[in-house]
C-alpha positions as CSV (number, residue, x, y, z in Angstrom):
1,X,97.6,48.6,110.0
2,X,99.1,50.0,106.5
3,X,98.7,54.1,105.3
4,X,97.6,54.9,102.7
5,X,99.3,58.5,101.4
6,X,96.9,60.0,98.6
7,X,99.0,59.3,95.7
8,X,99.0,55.4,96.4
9,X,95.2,55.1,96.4
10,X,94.5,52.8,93.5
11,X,92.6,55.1,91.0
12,X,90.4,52.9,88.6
13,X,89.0,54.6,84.9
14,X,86.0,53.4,83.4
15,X,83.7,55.4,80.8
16,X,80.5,54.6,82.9
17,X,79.7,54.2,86.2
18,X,77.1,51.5,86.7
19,X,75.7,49.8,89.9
20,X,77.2,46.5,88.2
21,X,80.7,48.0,88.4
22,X,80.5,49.9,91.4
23,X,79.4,46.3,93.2
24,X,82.4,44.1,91.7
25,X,85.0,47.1,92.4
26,X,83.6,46.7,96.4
27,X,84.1,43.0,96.0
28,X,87.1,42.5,94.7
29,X,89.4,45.7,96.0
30,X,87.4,46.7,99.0
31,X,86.2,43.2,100.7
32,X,88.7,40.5,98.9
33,X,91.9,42.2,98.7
34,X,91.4,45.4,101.2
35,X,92.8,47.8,99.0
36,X,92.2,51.4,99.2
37,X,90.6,52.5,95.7
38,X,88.8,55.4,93.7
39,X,87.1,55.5,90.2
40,X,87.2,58.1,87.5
41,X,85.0,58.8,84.7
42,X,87.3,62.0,84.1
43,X,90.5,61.4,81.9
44,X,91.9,64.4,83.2
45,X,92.0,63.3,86.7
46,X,93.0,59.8,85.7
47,X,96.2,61.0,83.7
48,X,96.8,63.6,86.8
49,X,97.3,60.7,89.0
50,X,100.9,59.5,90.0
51,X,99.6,56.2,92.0
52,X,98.7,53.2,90.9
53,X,95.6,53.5,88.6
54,X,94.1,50.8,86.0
55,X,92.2,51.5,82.8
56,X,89.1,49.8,82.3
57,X,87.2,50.4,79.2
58,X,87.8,49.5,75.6
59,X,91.2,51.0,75.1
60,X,93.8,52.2,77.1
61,X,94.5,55.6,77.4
62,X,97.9,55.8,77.6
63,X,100.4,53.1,78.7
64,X,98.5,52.5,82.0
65,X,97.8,48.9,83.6
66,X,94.9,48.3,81.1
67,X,92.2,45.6,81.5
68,X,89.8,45.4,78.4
69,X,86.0,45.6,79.3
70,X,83.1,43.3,78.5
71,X,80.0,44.7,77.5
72,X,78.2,42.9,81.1
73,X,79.0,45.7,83.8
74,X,77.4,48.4,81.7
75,X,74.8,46.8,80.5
76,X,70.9,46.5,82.1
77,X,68.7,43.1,82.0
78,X,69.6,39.4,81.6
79,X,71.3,38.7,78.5
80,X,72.6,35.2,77.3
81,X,75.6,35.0,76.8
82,X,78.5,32.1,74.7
83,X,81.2,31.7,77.1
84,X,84.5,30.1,76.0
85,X,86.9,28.8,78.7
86,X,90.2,30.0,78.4
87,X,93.2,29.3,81.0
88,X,95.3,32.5,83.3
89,X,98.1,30.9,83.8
90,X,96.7,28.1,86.1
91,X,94.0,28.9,86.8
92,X,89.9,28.9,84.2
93,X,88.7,32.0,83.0
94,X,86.0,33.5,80.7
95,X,85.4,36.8,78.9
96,X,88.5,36.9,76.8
97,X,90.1,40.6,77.3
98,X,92.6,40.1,73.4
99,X,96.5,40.9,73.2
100,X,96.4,44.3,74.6
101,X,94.9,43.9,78.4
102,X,97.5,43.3,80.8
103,X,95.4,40.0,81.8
104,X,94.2,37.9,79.3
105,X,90.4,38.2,80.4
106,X,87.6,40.7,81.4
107,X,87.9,39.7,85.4
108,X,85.7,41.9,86.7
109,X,82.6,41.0,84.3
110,X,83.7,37.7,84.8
111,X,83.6,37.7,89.0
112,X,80.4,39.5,88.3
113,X,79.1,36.5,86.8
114,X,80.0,34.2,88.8
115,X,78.8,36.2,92.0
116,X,75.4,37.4,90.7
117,X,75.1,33.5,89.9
118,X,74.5,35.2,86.2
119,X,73.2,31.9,84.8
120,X,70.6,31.0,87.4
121,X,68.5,34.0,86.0
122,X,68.8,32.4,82.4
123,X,66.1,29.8,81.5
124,X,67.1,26.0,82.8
125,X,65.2,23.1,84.2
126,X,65.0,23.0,87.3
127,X,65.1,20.2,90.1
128,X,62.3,18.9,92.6
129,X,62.7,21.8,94.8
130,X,62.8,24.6,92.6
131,X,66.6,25.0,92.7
132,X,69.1,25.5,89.8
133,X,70.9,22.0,89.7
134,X,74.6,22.6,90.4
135,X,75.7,19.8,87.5
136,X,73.8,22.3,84.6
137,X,76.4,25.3,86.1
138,X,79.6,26.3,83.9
139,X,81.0,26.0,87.0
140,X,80.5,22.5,86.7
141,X,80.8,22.0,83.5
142,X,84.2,23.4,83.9
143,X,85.9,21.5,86.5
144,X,85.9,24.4,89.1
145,X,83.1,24.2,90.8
146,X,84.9,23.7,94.5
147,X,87.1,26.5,93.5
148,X,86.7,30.1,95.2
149,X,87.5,31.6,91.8
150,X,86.8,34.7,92.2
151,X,88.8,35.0,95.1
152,X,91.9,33.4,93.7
153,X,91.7,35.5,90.6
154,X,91.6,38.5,93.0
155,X,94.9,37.6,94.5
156,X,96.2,36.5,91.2
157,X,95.3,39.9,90.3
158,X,96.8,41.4,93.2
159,X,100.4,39.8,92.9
160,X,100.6,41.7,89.6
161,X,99.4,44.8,90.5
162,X,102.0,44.9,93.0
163,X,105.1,44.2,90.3
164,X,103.7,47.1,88.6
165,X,103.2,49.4,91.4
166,X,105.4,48.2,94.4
167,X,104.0,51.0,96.4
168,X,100.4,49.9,96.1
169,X,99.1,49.0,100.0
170,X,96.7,46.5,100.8
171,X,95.6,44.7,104.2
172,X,96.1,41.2,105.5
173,X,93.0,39.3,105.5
174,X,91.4,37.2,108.5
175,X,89.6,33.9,107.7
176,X,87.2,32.1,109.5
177,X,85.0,29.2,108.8
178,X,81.2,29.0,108.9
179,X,79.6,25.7,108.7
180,X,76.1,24.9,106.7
181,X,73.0,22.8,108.1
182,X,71.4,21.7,105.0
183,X,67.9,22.5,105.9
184,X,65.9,20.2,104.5
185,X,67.3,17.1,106.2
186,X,67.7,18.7,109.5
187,X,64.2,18.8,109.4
188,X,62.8,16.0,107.5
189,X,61.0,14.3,110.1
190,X,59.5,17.8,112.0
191,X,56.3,17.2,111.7
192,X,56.2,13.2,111.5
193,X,54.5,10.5,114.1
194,X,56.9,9.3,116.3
195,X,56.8,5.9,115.2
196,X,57.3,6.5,111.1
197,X,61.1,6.7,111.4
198,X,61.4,3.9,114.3
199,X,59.1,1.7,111.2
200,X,61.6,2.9,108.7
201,X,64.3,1.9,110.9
202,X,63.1,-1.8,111.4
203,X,61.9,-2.0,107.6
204,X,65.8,-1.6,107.0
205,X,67.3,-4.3,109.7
C-alpha cells in the first residue's frame, strides 16, 4: 500500500463548493484513480501548498496545473445544454476548456454529465417501457457509447498529473466483472399457462 506524506496530498481549488463537485471529485480521484485529495476555497492555503494541487475555476491563479471550469458543477436544476464534440488526443470529449487549461476540456463537468446520465432528465420520447432509448444518447450519437469514458479520461488524466508532479501517489486498482440478467426477458413467461410457449414453439416448427 503507498504513503501518503501531507505535502503530496493532491490539493484541488475551486471558488465554490457544490454537492455536484464534491460528487465528481469522489468519483474520479477517490473511487477511479485512488488518489489521496483535498479542496480549497481559500487561495491562501492553496498557494501555501508545495504538493501537487490543480486550479479549477475560471482562471488560474498562478502557474498551477489549471483546468478551466464549466458553469454545470456550480449550477442548481436541469439546464439544456449545445454540446460540441471535440477530440483529447484519442479519445471524444465535450465542454471545451480554451488555450489556457492544461487539458483541452472541462472533465470534470463533463464526467458529471455523463454519470448523472445529464440528458435523461432533459425532455425526449421515450420507448414502450418508459426508458430513455440509448440510440437518442450523445453517447450514441458519438460513437462512444461502449466506451467507459469517464474512466479512461480519468487515467488519461492521471498519466499527466503524474509528468507534472512525479511525487503524486495513487493506488492500483482491482477489477472484477459483474454480469446483467435483463429482467424483462428472464421473466417474460412468469405468469403464463404452461402451454402458451410450447403453442408458440410448434407455431414456429
Amino acid at each position: 500500500m503507498c504513503t501518503f506524506g501531507t505535502s503530496m496530498k493532491l490539493l484541488i481549488y475551486t471558488h465554490k463548493v457544490t454537492q455536484r463537485f464534491s460528487y465528481v471529485m469522489r468519483q474520479v480521484f477517490d473511487r477511479i484513480l485512488q488518489v489521496e485529495f483535498e479542496t480549497t476555497t481559500k487561495v491562501e492555503d492553496f498557494i501555501k501548498h508545495t504538493g501537487p494541487k490543480i486550479t479549477y475555476a475560471k482562471q488560474p491563479l498562478q502557474n498551477e496545473f489549471f483546468i478551466r471550469a464549466n458553469d454545470l458543477l456550480f449550477e442548481r436544476g436541469i439546464n439544456d445544454f449545445h454540446i460540441e464534440m471535440g477530440k483529447w488526443e484519442e479519445l471524444p470529449c465535450f465542454f471545451e476548456a480554451g488555450e489556457r487549461s492544461n487539458i483541452p476540456f472541462d472533465i470534470f463537468s463533463a464526467s458529471f454529465f455523463l454519470l448523472s446520465r445529464y440528458e435523461e432528465y432533459l425532455p425526449h420520447v421515450k420507448d414502450e417501457l418508459g426508458r430513455f432509448k440509448p440510440n437518442d444518447s450523445m453517447a450514441f450519437q458519438n460513437g462512444f457509447l461502449q466506451l467507459p469514458l469517464v474512466d479512461l479520461w480519468a487515467f488519461k488524466l492521471l498519466k499527466v498529473l503524474t509528468i507534472r508532479f512525479p511525487d503524486l501517489t495513487y493506488k492500483s486498482r482491482e477489477y472484477k466483472f459483474t454480469p446483467i440478467v435483463n429482467v424483462v426477458q428472464s421473466h417474460r413467461y412468469a405468469y403464463a399457462r404452461l402451454c402458451a410457449p410450447l403453442g408458440g414453439l410448434l407455431r414456429t416448427c
